[in-house]
N, C-alpha and C positions, 0 to 999 in steps of 0.2 A: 893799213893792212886790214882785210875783212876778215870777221870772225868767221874763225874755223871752230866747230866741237869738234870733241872727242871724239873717233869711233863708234858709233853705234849709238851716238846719242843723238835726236834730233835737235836740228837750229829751233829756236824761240817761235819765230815764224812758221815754222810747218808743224806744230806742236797742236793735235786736236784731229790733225787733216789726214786722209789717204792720201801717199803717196806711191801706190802699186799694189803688186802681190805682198800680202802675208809674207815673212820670214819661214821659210820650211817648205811652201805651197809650189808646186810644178803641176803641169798638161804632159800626162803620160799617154795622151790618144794618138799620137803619132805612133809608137810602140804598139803599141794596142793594134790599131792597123794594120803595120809589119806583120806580126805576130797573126792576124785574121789572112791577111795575104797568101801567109807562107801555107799555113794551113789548105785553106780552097783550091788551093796549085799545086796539091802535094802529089796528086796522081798524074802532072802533067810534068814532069821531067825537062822539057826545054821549056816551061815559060822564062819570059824575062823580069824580071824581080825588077821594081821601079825603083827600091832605095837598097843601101849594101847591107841596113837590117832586115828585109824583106828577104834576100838572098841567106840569111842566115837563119832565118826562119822557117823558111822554105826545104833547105837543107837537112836541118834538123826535122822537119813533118816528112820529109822522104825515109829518112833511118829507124822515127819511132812515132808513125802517126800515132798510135792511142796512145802515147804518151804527152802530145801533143794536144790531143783533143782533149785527155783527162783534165790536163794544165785549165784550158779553158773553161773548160764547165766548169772546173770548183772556181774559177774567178767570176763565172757569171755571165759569160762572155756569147756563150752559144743558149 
């Protein structure tokens, strides 16, 4: 039978080495995008949104663009 650890404990063997992303670490540019998307198309009522966050974003920047763009600029974004 091969050794199994524990949960969350690394094998012997991979003990020193990278195995991937950090524990906690995500790629939030996809959202980021959406979110830049929905924004730029807010005065354009029929664009077609590419992802179903883009449409949510978009929607949202129709109801309260400066609330929208405020979001942005304090992140840094514009």
């Amino acid at each position: 039978m091969p050794f199994s650890p524990p949960k969350g404990v690394r094998p012997p063997w991979l003990e020193g080495k990278r195995t991937g992303r950090p524990k906690g670490s995500r790629n939030w540019q996809s959202a980021w995008d959406d979110c830049w998307w929905g924004y730029i198309h807010a005065k354009k009522p029929d664009a077609q949104p590419p992802t179903a966050g883009a449409a949510l974003w978009h929607a949202l920047a129709i109801e309260n663009f400066w609330a929208v763009r405020d979001f942005l600029e304090s992140h840094g974004v514009i």
